[in-house]
N, C-alpha and C positions, 0 to 999 in steps of 0.2 A: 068669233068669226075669223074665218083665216085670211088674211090678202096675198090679193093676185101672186105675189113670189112666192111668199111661202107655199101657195097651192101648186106652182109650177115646181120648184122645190121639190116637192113632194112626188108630184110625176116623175119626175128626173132618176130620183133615189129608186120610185116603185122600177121602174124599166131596168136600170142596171143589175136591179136585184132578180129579174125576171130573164135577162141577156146571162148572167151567172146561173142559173137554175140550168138554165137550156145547156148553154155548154161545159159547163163543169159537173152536173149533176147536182142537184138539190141537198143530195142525201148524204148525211156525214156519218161514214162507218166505224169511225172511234168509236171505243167504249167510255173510254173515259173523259171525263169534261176538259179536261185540261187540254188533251188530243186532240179534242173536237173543236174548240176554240183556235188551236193551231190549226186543223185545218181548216176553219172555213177563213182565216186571214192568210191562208196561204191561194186558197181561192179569189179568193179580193186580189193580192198579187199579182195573180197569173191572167186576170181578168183587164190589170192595167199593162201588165206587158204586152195582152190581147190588141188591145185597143191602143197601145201606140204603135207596135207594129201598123197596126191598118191603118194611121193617120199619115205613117212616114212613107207607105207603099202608094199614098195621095197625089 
């Protein structure tokens, strides 16, 4: 059984992964894995530079 954090936890992760889908696009068009690994940490990135900009425009 999970407790209470680790279930919030887990909300947290689901949503950011879901706020990246929406604006970055879900879909990684490399072919290769190796590509594709780089981009989707280059999405994780751009998803924090995302979201400190809108914290500093606060």
């Amino acid at each position: 059984m999970f407790s209470p954090n680790q279930y919030i936890q887990g909300i947290t992760v689901e949503s950011v992964f879901s706020v990246i889908k929406r604006i970055f696009s879900g879909i990684n068009t490399s072919r290769n894995t190796n590509l594709s690994n780089k981009e989707t940490k280059f999405k994780y990135l751009m998803y924090n530079i995302h979201r400190l900009i809108q914290l500093i425009k606060k």
